[in-house]
Wavefront OBJ file of the C-alpha trace (Angstrom):
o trace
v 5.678 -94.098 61.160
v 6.120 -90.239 61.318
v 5.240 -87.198 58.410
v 8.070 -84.935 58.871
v 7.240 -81.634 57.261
v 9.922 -78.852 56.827
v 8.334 -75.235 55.436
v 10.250 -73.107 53.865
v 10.123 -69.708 52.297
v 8.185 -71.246 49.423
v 8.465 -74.958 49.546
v 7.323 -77.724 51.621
v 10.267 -80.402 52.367
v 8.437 -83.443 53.884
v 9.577 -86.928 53.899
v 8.537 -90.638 55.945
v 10.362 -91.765 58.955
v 9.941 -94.861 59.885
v 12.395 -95.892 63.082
v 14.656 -93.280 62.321
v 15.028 -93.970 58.339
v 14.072 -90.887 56.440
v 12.369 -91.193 53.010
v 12.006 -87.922 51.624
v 9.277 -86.868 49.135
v 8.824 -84.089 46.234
v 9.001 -80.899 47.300
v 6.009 -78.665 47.079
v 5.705 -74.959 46.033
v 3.071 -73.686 48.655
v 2.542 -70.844 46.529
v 1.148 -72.412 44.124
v -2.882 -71.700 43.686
v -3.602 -76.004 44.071
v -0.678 -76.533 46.411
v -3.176 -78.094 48.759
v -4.542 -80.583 46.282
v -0.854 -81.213 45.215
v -0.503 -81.792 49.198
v -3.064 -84.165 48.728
v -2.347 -86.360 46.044
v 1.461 -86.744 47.266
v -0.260 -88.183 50.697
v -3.105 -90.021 49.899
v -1.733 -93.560 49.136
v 1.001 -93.086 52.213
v 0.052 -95.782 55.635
v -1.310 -93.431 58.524
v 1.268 -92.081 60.172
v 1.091 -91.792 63.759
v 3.098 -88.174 64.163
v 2.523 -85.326 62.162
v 5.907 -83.116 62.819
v 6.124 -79.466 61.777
v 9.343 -77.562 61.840
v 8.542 -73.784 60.306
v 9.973 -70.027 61.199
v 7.159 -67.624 60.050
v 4.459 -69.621 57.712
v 2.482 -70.502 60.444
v -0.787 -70.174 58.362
v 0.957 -72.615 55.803
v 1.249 -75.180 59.182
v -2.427 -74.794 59.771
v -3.393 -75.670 56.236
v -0.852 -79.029 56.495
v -2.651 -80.186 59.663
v -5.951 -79.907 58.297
v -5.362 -82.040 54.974
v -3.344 -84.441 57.599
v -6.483 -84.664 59.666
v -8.940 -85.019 57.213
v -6.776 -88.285 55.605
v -5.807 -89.473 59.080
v -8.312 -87.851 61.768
v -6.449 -89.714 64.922
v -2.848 -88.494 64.420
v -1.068 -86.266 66.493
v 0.628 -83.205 65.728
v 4.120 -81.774 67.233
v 5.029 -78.313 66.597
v 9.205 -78.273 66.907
v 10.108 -75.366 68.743
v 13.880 -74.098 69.987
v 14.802 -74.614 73.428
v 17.621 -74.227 75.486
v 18.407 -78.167 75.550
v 17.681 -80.774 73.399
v 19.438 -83.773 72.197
v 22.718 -83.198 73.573
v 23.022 -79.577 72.044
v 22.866 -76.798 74.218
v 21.057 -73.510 72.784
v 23.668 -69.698 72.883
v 20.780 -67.895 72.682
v 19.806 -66.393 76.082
v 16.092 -66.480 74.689
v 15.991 -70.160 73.101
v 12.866 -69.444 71.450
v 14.121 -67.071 69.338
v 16.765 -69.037 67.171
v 15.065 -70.256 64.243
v 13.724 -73.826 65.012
v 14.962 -74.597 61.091
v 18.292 -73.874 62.696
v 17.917 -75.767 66.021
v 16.712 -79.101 64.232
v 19.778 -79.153 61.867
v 21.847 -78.340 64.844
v 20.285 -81.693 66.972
v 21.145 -83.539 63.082
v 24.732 -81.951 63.177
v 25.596 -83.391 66.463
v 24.465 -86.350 65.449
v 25.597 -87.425 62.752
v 28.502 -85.023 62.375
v 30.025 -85.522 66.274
v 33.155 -83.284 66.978
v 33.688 -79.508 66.503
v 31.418 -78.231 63.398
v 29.686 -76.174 61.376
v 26.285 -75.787 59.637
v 25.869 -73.499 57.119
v 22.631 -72.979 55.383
v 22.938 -71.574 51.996
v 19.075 -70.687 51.289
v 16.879 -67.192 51.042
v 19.279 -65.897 53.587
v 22.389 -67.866 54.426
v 22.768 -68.927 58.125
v 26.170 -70.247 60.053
v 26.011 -72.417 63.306
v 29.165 -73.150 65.012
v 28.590 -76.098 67.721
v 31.917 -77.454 69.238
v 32.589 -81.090 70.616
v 30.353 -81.175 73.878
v 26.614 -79.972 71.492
v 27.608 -76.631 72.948
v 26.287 -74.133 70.744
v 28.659 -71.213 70.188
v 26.109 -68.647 68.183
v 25.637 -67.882 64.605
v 25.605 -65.596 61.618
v 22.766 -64.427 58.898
v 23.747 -62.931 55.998
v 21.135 -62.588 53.032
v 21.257 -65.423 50.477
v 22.123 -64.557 46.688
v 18.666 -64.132 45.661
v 18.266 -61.396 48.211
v 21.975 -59.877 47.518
v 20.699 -59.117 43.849
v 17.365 -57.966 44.610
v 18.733 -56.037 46.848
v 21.138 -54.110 43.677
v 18.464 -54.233 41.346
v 15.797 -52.691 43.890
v 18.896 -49.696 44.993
v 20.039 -49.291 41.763
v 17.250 -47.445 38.533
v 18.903 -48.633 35.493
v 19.361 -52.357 36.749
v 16.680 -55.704 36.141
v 16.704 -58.596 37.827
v 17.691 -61.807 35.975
v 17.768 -65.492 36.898
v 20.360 -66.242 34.263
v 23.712 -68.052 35.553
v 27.158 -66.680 34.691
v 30.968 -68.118 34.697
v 32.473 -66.632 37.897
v 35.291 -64.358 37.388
v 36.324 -60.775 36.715
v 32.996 -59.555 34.098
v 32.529 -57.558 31.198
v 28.917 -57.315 31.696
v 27.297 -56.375 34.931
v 24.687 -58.834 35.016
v 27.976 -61.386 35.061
v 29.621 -58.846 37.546
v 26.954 -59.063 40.394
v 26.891 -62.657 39.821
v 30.105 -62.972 40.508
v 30.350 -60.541 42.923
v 27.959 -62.028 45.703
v 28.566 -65.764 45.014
v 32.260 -64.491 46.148
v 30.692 -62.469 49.145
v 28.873 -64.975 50.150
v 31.537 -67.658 50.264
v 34.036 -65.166 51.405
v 31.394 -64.857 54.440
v 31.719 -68.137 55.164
v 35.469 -68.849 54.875
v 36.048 -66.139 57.063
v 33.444 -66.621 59.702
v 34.870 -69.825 60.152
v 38.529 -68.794 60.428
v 37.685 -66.241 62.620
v 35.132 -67.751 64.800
v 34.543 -72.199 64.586
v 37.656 -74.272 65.119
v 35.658 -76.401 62.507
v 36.679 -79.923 61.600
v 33.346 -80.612 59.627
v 31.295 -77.913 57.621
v 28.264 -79.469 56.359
v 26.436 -77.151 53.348
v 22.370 -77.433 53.281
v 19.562 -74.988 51.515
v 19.508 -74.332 47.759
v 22.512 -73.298 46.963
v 24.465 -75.685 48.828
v 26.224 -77.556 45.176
v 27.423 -74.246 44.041
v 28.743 -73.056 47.230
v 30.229 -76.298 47.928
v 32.470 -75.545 44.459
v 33.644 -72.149 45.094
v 34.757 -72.834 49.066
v 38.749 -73.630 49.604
v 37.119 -75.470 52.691
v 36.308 -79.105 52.615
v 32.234 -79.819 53.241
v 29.383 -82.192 52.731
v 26.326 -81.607 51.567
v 22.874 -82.528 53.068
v 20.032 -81.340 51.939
v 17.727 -82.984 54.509
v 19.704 -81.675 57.864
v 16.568 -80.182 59.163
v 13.979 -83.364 58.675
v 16.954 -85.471 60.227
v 17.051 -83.060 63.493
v 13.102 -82.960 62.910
v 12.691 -86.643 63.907
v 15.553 -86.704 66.534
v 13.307 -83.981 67.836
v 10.182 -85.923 67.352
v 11.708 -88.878 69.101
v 13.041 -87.171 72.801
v 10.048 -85.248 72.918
v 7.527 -88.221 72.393
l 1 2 3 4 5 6 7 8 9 10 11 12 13 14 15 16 17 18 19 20 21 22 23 24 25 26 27 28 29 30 31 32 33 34 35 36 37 38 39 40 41 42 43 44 45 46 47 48 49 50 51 52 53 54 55 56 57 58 59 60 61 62 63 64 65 66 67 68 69 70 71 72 73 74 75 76 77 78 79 80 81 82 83 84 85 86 87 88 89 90 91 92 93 94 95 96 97 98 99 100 101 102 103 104 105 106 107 108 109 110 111 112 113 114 115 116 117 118 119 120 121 122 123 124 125 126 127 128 129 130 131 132 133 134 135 136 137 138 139 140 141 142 143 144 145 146 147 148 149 150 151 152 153 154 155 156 157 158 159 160 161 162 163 164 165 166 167 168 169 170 171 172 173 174 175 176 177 178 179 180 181 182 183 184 185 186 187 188 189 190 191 192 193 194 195 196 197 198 199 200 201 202 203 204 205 206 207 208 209 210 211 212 213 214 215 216 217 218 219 220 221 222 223 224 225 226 227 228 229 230 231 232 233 234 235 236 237 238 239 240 241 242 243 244
C-alpha cells in the first residue's frame, strides 16, 4: 500500500493506493494553525504504508512537515519525491529543461495517457489555469498558464481603488452590477482561453477538466470534457510504480 500526497496552493489532496486502486481522503487546508494534528488524526488508524509519494511545485517546507508526521506513525517507510523528466510512462516531456514543467502537470500528463489514450488535452482549472496538449504517441506538445479566476479578480480589485473583492457567485451574462460584470467577464475569458487554445493548437479528441473550478468550467465550454478531480494522484502512483 502507497500514501499518495498531492500539495496544493492551500490544500493537501492525499488518498490510498493499494495495487493501483486509488482511495482518496479529505482534503486538508495546510494553512490552517492545527493542520498537522488534522494530518494526524486523518492517518493514524490507516495500515503502514510502504511508499510515502509527494507530488508538490513550490511548498516544499509543507513536504517536509508531511514526511515527518509519516515517519513518526510509520518510521520504516520510504519516501519518493515525483519530479518531471524528460520520459516517463510513455509520455515524452516538450520542455527542453524537463525539470522545469510543474511535476503537478507531468503526473496528470502520465494519468492522461493512461487512461485517456489518443490525442488530448488536460486542462487544470485551479489558482492559475494550466493546458497540456499530448497527442497519440505520449508526445507532449507544450502548454499554456493563464491565471485562474481567483487571481483574474484580485488582480481588478488590487488595479482598480474603488473596487472590493467578493466571493459571492453571479448568473453569467451581460451585468448591471460590476461585481456580476467581472464575474462574468473572466469565467468567459477563461473558457474563451481554453476553447481557443484548443482550436488553435490540440487536435483534441478528449479534454479532461481537473482543479477547483473544473464543474463550472465544464458548464460554460461548447467543448465536450470529463472531469477528474484526482488526475494528479492517478499519474502520482503510475509514477510511483515505474520508478520503484
Amino acid at each position: 500500500m502507497n500514501l499518495l500526497i498531492d500539495i496544493g496552493n492551500s490544500r493537501i489532496k492525499w488518498g490510498i493506493d493499494k495495487n493501483g486502486a486509488i482511495k482518496t481522503g479529505q482534503p486538508i487546508d495546510y494553512k490552517q494553525a492545527d493542520f498537522k494534528s488534522e494530518v494526524h488524526r486523518h492517518w493514524l488508524k490507516l495500515e503502514a504504508p510502504q511508499l510515502l509519494a509527494i507530488s508538490t511545485v513550490s511548498a516544499k517546507e509543507i513536504a517536509i512537515q508531511i514526511i515527518e508526521i509519516a515517519k513518526n506513525l510509520w518510521p520504516d517507510i520510504n519516501v519518493l519525491m515525483a519530479k518531471s523528466l524528460t520520459t516517463s510512462c510513455f509520455v515524452k516531456n516538450a520542455y527542453h529543461q524537463a525539470d522545469k514543467l510543474g511535476v503537478d502537470r507531468w503526473l496528470g500528463l502520465i494519468a492522461l495517457q493512461h487512461y485517456y489514450p489518443g490525442n488530448s488535452c488536460m486542462v487544470d482549472c485551479g489558482t492559475a489555469i494550466t493546458i497540456d496538449c499530448l497527442d497519440a504517441s505520449g508526445q507532449h506538445l507544450g502548454g499554456l498558464i493563464s491565471p485562474g479566476l481567483q487571481l483574474m479578480k484580485h488582480s481588478l480589485f488590487q488595479g482598480t481603488e474603488s473596487l472590493s473583492f467578493v466571493h459571492q457567485n453571479y448568473s453569467v451574462g451581460l451585468s448591471s452590477c460590476t461585481e456580476s460584470a467581472i464575474y462574468s467577464g473572466t469565467l468567459y475569458a477563461a473558457v474563451g482561453l481554453v476553447e481557443k487554445a484548443i482550436n488553435d493548437f490540440c487536435n483534441c479528441q478528449i479534454l479532461i477538466l481537473t482543479g477547483g473550478n473544473a464543474e463550472l468550467f465544464s458548464q460554460y465550454l461548447t467543448i465536450d470534457s470529463i472531469i477528474d478531480p484526482d488526475l494528479v494522484l492517478k499519474g502520482l502512483s503510475l509514477f510511483s510504480e515505474e520508478e520503484r
